[in-house]
Backbone as numpy.savetxt, mean C-alpha at the origin, in Angstrom:
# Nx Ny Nz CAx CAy CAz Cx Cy Cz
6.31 -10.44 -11.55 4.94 -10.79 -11.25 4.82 -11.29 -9.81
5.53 -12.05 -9.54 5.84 -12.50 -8.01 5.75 -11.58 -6.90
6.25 -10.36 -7.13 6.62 -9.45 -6.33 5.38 -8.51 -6.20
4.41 -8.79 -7.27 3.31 -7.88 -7.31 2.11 -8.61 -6.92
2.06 -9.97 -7.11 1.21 -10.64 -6.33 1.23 -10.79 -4.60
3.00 -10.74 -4.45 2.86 -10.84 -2.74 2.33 -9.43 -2.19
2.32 -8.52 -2.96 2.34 -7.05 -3.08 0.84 -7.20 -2.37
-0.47 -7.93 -3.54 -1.42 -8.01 -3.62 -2.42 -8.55 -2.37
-1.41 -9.26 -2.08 -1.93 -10.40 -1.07 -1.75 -9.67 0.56
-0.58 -8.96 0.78 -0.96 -7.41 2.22 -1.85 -6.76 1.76
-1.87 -6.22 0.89 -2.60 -4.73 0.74 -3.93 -4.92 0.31
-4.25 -6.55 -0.49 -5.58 -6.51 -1.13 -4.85 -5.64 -3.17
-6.08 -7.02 -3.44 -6.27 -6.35 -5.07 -6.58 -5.01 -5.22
-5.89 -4.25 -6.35 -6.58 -2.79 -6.32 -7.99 -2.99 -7.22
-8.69 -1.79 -6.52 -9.54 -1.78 -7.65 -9.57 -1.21 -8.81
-10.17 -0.57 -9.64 -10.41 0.18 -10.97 -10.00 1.58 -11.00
-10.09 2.23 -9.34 -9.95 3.54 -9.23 -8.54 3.45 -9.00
-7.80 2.56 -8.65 -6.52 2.54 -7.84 -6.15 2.01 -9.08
-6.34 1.88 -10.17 -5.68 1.90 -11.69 -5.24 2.86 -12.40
-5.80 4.21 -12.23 -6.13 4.91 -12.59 -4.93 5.50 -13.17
-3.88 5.46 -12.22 -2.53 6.02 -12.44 -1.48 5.37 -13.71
-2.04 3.83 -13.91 -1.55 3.19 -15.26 -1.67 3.99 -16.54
-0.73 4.38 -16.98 -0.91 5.48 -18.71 -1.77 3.80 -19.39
-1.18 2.77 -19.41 -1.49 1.84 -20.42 -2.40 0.68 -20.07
-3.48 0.70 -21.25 -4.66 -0.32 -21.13 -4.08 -1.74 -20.93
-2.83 -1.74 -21.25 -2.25 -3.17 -21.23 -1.90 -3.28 -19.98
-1.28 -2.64 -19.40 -0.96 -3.03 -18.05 -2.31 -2.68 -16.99
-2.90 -1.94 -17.28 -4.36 -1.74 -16.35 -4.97 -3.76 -16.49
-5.15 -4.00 -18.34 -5.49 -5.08 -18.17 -4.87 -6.45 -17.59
-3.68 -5.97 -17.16 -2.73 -7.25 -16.87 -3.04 -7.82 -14.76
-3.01 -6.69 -14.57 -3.25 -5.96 -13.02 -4.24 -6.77 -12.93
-5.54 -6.27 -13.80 -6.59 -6.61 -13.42 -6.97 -8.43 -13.58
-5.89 -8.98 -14.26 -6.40 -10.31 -14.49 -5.51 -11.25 -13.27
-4.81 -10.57 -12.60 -3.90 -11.35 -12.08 -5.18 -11.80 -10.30
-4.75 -12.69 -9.72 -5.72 -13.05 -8.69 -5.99 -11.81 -7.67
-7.40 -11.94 -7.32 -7.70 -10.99 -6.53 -7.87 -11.79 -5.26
-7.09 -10.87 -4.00 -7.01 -10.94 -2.95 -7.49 -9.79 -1.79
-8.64 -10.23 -0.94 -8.47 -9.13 0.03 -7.40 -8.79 0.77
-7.80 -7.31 1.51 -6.53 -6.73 2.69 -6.38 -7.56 3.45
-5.38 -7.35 3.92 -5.55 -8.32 5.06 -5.15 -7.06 6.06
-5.37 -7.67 7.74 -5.77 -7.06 8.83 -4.47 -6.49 9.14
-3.46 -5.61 9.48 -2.34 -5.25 9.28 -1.78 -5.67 10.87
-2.87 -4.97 11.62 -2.84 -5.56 13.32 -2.36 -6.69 13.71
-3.46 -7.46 12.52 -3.05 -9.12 13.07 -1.76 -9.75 12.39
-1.27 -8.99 10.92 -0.34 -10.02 10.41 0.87 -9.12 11.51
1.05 -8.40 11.75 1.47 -7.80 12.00 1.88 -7.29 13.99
1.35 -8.39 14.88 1.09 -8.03 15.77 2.11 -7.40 17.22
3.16 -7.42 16.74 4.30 -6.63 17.53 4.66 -5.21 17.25
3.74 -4.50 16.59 3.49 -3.68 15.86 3.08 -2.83 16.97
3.57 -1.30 17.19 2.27 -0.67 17.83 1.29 0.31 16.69
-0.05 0.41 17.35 -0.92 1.23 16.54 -0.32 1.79 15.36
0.21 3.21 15.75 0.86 3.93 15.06 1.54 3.65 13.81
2.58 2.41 14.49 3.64 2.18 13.25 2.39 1.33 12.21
1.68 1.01 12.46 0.42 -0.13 11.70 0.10 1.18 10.55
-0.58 2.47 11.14 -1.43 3.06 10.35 -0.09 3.51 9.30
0.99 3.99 9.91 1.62 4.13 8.68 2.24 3.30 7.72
2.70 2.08 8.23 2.44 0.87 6.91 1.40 1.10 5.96
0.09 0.90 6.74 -0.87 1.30 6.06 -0.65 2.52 4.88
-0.66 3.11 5.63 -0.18 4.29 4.42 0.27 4.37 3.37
1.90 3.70 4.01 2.31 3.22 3.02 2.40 2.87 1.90
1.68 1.84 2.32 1.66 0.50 1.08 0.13 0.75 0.57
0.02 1.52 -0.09 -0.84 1.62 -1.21 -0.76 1.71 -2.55
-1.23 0.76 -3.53 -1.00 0.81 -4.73 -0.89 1.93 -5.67
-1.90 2.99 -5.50 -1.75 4.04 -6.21 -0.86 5.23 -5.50
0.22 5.32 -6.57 1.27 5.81 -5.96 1.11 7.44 -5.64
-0.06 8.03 -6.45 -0.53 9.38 -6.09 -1.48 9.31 -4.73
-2.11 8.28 -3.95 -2.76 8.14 -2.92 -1.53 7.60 -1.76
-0.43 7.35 -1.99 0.58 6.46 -0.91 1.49 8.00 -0.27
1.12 8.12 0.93 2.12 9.07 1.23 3.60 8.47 1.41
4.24 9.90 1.58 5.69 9.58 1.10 6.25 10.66 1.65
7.91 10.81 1.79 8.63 11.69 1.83 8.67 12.16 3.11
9.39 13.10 3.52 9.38 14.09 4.82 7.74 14.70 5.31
7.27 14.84 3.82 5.86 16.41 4.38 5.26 15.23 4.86
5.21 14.05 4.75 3.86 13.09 4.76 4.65 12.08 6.86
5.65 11.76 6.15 6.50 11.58 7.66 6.44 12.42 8.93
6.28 13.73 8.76 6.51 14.51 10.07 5.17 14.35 10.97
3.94 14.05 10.27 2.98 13.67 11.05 3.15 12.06 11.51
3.73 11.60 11.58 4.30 10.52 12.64 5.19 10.98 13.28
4.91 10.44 14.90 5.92 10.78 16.21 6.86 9.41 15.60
6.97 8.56 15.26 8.41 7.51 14.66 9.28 8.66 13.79
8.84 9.34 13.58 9.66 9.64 12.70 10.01 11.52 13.39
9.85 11.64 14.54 9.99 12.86 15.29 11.54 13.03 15.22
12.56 12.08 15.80 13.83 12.04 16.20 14.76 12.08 14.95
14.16 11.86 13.81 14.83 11.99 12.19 14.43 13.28 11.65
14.39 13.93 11.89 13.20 15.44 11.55 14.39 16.57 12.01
């Protein structure tokens, strides 16, 4: 639970649509009772960061794991990741 609240607290609470991917009402309902937190600014927690590497954190770290890119196909559109390619 710990790990999904700090989870909560970068990225912001999901909402209802970003549930979607839960098979089970129990865990949709568990998600949903735990504290809701907005995003926070990725720029600012984040500020040694350039642009780039920001938007793909961003990316990243999204709760619904069918909306979070991933892998090589989703990587090659970042220049960070040009020299691993």
């Amino acid at each position: 639970m710990t790990i999904l609240i700090s989870f909560d607290k970068l990225i912001g609470s999901p909402d209802d649509a970003s549930l979607g991917f839960l098979r089970s009402d129990n865990a949709r309902r568990y998600v949903r009772q735990l504290p809701q937190y907005p995003k926070q600014n990725f720029s600012a927690r984040f500020p040694n960061m350039s642009p780039g590497a920001v938007d793909l954190l961003e990316k990243m770290l999204i709760f619904d794991p069918n909306r979070r890119i991933t892998g090589i196909r989703h990587a090659k559109l970042f220049p960070q990741f040009y020299e691993y390619l």
